[in-house]
CHARMM internal coordinates of N, CA and C (Angstrom, degrees):
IC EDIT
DIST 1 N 1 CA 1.4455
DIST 1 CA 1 C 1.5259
ANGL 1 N 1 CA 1 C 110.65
DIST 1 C 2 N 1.3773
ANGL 1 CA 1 C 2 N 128.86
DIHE 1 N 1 CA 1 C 2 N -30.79
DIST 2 N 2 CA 1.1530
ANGL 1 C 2 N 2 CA 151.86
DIHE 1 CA 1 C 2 N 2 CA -162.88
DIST 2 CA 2 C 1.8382
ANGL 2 N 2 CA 2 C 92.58
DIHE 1 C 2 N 2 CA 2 C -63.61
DIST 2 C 3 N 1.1705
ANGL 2 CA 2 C 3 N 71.45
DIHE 2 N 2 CA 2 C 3 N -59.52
DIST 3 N 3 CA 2.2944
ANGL 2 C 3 N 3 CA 90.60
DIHE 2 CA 2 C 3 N 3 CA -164.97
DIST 3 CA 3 C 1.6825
ANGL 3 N 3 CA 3 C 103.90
DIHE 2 C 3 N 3 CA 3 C -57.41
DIST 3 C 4 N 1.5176
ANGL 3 CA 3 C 4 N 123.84
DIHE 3 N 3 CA 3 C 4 N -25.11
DIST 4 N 4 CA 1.0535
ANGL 3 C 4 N 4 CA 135.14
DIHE 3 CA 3 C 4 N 4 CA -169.24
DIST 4 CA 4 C 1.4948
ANGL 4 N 4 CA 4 C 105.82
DIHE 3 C 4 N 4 CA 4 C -90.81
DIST 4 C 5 N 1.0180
ANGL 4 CA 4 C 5 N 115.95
DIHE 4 N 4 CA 4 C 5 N -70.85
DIST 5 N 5 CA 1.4103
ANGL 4 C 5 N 5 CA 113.90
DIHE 4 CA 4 C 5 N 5 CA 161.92
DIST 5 CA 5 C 1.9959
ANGL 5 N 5 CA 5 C 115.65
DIHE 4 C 5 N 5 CA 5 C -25.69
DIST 5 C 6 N 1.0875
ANGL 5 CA 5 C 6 N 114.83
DIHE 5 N 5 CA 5 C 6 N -66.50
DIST 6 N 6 CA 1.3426
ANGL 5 C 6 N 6 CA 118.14
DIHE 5 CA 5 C 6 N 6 CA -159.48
DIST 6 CA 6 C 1.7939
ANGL 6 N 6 CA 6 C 89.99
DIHE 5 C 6 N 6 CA 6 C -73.94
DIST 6 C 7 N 1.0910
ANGL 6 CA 6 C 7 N 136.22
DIHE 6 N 6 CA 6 C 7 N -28.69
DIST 7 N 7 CA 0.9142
ANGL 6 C 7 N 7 CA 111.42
DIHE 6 CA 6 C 7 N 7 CA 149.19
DIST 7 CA 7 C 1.5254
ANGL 7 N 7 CA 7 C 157.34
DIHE 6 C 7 N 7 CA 7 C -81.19
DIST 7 C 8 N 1.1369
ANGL 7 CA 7 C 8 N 121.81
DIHE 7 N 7 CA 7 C 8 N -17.86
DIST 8 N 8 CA 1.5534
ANGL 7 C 8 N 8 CA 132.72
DIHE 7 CA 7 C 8 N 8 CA 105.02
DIST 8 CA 8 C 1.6596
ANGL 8 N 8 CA 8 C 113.90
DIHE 7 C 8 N 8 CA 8 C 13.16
DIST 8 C 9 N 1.2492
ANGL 8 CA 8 C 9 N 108.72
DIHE 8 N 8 CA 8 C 9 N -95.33
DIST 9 N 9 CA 1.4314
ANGL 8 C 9 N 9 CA 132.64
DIHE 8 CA 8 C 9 N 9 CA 174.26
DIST 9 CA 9 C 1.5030
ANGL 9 N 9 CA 9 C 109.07
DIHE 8 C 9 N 9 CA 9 C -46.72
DIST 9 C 10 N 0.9395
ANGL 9 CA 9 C 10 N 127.41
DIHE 9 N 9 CA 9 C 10 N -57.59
DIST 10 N 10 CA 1.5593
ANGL 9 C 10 N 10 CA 124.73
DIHE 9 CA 9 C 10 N 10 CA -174.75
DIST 10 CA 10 C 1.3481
ANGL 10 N 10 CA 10 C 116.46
DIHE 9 C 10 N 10 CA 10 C -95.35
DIST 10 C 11 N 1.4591
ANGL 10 CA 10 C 11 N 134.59
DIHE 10 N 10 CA 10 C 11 N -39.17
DIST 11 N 11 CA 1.4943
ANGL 10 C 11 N 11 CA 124.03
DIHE 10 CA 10 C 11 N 11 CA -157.17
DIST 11 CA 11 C 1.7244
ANGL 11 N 11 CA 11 C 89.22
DIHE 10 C 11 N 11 CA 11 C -113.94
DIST 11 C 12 N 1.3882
ANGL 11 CA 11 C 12 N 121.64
DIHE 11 N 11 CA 11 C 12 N -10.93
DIST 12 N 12 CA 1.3446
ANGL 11 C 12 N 12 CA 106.53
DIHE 11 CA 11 C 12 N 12 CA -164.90
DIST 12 CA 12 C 1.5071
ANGL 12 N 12 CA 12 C 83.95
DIHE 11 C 12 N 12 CA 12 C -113.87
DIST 12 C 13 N 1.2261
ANGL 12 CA 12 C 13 N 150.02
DIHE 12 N 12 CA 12 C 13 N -37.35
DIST 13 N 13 CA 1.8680
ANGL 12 C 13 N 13 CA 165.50
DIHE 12 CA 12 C 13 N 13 CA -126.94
DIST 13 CA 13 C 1.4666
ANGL 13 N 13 CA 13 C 82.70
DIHE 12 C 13 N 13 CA 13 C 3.72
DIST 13 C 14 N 1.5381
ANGL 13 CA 13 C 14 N 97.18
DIHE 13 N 13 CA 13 C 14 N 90.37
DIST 14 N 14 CA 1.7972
ANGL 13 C 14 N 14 CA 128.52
DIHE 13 CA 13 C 14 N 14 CA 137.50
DIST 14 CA 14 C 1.5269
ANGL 14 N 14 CA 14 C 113.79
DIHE 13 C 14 N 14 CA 14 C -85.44
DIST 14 C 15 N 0.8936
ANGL 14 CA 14 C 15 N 109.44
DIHE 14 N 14 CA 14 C 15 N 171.63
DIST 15 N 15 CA 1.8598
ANGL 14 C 15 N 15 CA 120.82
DIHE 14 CA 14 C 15 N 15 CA 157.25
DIST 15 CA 15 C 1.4211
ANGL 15 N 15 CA 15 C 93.67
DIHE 14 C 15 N 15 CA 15 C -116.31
DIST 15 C 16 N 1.6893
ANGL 15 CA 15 C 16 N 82.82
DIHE 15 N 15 CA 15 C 16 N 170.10
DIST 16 N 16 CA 1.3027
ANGL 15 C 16 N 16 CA 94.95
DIHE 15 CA 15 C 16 N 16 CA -174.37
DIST 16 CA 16 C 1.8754
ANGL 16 N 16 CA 16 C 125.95
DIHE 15 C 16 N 16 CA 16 C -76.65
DIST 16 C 17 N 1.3774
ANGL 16 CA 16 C 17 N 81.69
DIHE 16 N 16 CA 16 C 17 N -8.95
DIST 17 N 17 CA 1.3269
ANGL 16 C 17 N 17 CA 93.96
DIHE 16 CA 16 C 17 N 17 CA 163.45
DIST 17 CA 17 C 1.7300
ANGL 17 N 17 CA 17 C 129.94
DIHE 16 C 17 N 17 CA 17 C -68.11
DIST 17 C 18 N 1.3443
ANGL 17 CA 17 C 18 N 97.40
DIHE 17 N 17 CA 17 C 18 N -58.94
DIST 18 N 18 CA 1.3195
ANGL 17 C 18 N 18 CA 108.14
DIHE 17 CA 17 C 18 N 18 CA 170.93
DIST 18 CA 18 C 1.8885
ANGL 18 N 18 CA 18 C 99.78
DIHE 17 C 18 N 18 CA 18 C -40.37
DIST 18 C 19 N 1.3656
ANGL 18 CA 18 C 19 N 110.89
DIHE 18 N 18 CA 18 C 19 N -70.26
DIST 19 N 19 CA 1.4794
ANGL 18 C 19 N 19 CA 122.40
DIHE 18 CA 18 C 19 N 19 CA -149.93
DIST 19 CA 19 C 1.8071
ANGL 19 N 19 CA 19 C 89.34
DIHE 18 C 19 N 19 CA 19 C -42.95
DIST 19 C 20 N 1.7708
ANGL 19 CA 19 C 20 N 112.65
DIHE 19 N 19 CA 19 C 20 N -57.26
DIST 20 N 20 CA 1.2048
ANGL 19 C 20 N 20 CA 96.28
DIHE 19 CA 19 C 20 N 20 CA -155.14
DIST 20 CA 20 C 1.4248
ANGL 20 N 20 CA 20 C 116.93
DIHE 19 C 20 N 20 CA 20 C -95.01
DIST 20 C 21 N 1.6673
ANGL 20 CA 20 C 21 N 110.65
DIHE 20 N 20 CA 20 C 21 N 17.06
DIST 21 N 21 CA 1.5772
ANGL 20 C 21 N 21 CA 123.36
DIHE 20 CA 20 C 21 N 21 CA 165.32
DIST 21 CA 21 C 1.9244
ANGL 21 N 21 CA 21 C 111.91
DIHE 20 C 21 N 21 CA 21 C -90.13
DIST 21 C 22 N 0.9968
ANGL 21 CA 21 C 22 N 113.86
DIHE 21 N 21 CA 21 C 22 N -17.14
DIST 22 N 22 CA 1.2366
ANGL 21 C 22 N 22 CA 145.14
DIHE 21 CA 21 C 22 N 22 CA -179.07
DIST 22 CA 22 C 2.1241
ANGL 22 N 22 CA 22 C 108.50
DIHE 21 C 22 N 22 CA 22 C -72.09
DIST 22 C 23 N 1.1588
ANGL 22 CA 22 C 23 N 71.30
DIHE 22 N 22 CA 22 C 23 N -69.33
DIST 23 N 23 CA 1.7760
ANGL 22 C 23 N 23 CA 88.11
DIHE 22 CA 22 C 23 N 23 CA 168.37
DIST 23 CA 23 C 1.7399
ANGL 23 N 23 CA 23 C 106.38
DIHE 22 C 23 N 23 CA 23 C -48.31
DIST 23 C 24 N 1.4326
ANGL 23 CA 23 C 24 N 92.26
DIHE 23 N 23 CA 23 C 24 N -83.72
DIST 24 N 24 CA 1.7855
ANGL 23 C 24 N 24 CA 105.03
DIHE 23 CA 23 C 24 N 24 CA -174.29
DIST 24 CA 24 C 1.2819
ANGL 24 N 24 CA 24 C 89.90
DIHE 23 C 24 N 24 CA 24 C -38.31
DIST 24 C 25 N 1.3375
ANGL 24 CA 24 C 25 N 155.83
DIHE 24 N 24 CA 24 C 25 N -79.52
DIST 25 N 25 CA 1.3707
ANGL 24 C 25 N 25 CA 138.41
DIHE 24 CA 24 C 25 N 25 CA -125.80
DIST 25 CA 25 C 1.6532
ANGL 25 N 25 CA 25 C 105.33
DIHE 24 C 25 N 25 CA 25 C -84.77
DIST 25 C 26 N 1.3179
ANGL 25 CA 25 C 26 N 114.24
DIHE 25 N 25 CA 25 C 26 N -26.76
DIST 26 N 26 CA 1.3205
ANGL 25 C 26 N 26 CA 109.18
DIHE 25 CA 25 C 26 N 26 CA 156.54
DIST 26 CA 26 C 1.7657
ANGL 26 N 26 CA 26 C 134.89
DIHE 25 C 26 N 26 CA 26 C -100.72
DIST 26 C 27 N 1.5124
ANGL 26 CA 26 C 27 N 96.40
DIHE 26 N 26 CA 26 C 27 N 20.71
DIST 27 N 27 CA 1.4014
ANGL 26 C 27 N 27 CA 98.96
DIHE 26 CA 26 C 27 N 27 CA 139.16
DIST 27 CA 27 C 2.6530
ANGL 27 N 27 CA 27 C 91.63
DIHE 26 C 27 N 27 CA 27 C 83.84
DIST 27 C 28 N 1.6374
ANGL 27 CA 27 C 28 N 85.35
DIHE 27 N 27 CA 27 C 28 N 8.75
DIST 28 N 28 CA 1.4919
ANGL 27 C 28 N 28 CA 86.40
DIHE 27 CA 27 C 28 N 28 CA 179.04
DIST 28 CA 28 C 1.9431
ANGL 28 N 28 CA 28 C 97.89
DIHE 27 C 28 N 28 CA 28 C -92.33
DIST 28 C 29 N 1.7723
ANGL 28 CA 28 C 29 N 96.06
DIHE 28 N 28 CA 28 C 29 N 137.86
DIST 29 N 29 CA 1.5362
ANGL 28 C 29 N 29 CA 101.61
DIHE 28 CA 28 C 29 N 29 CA 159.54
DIST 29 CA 29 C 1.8982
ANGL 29 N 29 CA 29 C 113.67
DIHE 28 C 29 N 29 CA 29 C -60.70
DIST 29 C 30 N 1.5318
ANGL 29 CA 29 C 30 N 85.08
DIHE 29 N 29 CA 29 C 30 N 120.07
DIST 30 N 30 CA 1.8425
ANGL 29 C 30 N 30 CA 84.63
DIHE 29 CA 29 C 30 N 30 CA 169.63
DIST 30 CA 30 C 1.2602
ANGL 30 N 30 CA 30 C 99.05
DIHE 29 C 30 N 30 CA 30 C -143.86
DIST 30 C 31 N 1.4356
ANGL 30 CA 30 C 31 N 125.96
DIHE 30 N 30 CA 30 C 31 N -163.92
DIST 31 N 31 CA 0.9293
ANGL 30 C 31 N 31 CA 140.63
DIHE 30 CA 30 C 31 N 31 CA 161.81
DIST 31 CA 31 C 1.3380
ANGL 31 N 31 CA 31 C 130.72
DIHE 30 C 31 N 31 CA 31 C -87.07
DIST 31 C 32 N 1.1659
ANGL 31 CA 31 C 32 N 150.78
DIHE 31 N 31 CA 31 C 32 N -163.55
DIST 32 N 32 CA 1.5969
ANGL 31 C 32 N 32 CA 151.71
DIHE 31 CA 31 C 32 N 32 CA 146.98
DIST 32 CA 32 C 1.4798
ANGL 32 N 32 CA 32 C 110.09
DIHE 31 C 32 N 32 CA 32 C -93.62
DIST 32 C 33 N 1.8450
ANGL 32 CA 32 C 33 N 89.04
DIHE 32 N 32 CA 32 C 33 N 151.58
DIST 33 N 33 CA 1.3185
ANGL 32 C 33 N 33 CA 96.01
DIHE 32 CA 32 C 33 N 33 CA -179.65
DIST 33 CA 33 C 1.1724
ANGL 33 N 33 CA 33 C 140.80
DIHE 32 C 33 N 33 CA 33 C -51.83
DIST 33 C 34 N 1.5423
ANGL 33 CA 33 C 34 N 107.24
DIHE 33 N 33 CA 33 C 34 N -9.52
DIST 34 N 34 CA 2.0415
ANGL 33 C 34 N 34 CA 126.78
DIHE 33 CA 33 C 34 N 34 CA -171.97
DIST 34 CA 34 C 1.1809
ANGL 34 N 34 CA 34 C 86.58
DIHE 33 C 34 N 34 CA 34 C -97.15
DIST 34 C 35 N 1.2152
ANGL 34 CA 34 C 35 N 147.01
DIHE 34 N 34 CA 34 C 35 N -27.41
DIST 35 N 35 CA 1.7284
ANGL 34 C 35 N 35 CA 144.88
DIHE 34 CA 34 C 35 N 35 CA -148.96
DIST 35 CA 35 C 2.2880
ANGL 35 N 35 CA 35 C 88.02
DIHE 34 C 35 N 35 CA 35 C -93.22
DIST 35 C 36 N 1.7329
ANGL 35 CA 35 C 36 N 103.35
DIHE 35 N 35 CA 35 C 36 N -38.82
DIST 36 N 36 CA 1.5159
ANGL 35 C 36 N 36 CA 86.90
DIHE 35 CA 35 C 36 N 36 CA -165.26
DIST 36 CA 36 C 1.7964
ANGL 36 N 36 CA 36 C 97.52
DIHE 35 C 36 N 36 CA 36 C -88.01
DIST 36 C 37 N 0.5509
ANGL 36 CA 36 C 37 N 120.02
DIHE 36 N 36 CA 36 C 37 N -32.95
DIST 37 N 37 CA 1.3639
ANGL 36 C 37 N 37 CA 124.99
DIHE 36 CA 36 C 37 N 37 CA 142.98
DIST 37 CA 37 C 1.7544
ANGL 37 N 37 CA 37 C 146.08
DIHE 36 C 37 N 37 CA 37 C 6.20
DIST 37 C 38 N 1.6040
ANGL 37 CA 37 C 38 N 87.58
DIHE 37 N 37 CA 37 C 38 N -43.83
DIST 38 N 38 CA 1.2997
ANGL 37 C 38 N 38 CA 124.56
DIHE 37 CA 37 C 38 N 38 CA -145.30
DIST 38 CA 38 C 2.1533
ANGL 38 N 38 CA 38 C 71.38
DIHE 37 C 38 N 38 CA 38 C -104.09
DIST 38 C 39 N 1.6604
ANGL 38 CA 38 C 39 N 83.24
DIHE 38 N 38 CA 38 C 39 N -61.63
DIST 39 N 39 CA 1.7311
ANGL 38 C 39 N 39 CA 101.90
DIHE 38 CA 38 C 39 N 39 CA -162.87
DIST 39 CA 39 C 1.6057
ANGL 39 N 39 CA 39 C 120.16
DIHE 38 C 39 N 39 CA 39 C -48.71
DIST 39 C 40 N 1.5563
ANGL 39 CA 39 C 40 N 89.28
DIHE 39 N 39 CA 39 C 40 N -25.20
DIST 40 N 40 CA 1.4625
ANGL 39 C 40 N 40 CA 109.29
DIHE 39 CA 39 C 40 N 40 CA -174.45
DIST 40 CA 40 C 1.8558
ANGL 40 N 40 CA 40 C 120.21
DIHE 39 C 40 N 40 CA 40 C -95.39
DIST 40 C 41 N 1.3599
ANGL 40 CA 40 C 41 N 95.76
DIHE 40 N 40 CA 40 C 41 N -4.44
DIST 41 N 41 CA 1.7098
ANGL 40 C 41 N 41 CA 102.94
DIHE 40 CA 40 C 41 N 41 CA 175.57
DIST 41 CA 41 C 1.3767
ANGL 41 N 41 CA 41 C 87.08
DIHE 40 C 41 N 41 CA 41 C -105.83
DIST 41 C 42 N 1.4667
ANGL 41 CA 41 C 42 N 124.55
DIHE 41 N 41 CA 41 C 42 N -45.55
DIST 42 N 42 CA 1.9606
ANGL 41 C 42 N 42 CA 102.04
DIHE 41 CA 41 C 42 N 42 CA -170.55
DIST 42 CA 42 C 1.5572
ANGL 42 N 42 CA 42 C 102.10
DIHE 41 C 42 N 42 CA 42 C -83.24
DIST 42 C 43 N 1.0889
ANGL 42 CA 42 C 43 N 127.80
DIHE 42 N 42 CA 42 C 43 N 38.09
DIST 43 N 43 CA 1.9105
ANGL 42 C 43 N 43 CA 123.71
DIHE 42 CA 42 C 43 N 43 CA 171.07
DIST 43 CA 43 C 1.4279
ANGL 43 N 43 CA 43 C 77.46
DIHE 42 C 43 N 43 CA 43 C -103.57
DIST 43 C 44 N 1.7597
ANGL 43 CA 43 C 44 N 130.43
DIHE 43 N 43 CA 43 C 44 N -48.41
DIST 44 N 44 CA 0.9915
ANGL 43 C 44 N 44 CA 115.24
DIHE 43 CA 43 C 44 N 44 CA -154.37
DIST 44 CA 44 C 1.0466
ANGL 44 N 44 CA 44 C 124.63
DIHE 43 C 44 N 44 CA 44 C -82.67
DIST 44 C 45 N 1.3905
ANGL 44 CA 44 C 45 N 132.69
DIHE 44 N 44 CA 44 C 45 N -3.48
DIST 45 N 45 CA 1.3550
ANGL 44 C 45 N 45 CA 172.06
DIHE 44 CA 44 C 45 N 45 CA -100.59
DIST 45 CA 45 C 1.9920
ANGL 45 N 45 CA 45 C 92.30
DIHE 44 C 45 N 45 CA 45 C -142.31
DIST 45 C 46 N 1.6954
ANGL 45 CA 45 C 46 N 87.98
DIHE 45 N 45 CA 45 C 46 N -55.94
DIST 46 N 46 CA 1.4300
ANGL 45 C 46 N 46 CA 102.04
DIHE 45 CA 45 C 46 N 46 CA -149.47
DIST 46 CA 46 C 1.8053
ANGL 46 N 46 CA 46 C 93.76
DIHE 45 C 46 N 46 CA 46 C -87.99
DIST 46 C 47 N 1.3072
ANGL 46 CA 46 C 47 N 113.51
DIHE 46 N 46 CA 46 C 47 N 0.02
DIST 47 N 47 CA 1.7014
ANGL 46 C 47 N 47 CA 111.96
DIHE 46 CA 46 C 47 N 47 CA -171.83
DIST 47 CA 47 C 1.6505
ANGL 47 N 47 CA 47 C 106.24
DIHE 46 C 47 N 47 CA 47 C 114.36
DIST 47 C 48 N 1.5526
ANGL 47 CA 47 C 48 N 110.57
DIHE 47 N 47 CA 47 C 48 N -36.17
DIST 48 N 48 CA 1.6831
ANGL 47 C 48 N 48 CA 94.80
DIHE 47 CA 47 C 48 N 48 CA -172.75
DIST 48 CA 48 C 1.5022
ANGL 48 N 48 CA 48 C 122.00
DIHE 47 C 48 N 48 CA 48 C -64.48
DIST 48 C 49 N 1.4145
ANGL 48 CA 48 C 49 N 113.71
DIHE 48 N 48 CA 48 C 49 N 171.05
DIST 49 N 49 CA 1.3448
ANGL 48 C 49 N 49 CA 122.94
DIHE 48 CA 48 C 49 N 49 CA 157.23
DIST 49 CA 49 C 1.5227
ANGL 49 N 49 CA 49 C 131.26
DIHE 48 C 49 N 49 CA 49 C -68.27
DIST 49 C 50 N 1.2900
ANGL 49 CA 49 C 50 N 116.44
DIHE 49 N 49 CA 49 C 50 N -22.50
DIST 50 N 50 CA 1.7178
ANGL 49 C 50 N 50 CA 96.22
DIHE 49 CA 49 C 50 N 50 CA -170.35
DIST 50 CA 50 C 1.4015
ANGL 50 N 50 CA 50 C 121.34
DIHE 49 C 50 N 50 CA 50 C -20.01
DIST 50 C 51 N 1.1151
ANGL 50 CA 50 C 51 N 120.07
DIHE 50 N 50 CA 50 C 51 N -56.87
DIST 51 N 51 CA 1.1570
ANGL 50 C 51 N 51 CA 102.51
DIHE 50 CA 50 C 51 N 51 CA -166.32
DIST 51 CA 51 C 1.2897
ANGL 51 N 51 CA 51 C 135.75
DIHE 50 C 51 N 51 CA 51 C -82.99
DIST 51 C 52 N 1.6156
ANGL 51 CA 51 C 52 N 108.65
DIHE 51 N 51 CA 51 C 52 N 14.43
DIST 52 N 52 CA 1.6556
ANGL 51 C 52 N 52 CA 106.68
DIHE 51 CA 51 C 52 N 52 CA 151.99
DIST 52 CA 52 C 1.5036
ANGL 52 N 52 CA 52 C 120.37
DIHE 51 C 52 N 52 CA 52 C -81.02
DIST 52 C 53 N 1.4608
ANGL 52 CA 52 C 53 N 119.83
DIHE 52 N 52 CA 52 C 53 N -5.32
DIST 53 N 53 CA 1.3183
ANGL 52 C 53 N 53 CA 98.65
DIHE 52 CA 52 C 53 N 53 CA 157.56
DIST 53 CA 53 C 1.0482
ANGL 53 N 53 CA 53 C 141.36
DIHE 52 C 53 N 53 CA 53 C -88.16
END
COOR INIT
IC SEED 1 N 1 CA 1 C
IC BUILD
């Protein structure tokens, strides 16, 4: 789910909304939008970029 998300975010520039409104309507296990969120302040935390896209 991890790998999906960040791509999402970078090669597709979704929000996290999209990604996890996207999911629900097709019926994929994801998370919520506060949960990628979460993923995307500790990348930044950790040195990554997410969140310039």
């Amino acid at each position: 789910m991890e790998l999906q998300i960040r791509d999402k975010l970078t090669q597709e520039q979704w929000s996290p909304e999209q990604i996890a409104g996207n999911a629900k309507k097709n019926h994929i296990p994801m998370v919520s939008h506060e949960r990628i969120y979460q993923f995307i302040r500790k990348d930044k935390q950790d040195g990554g970029k997410l969140d310039t896209h």
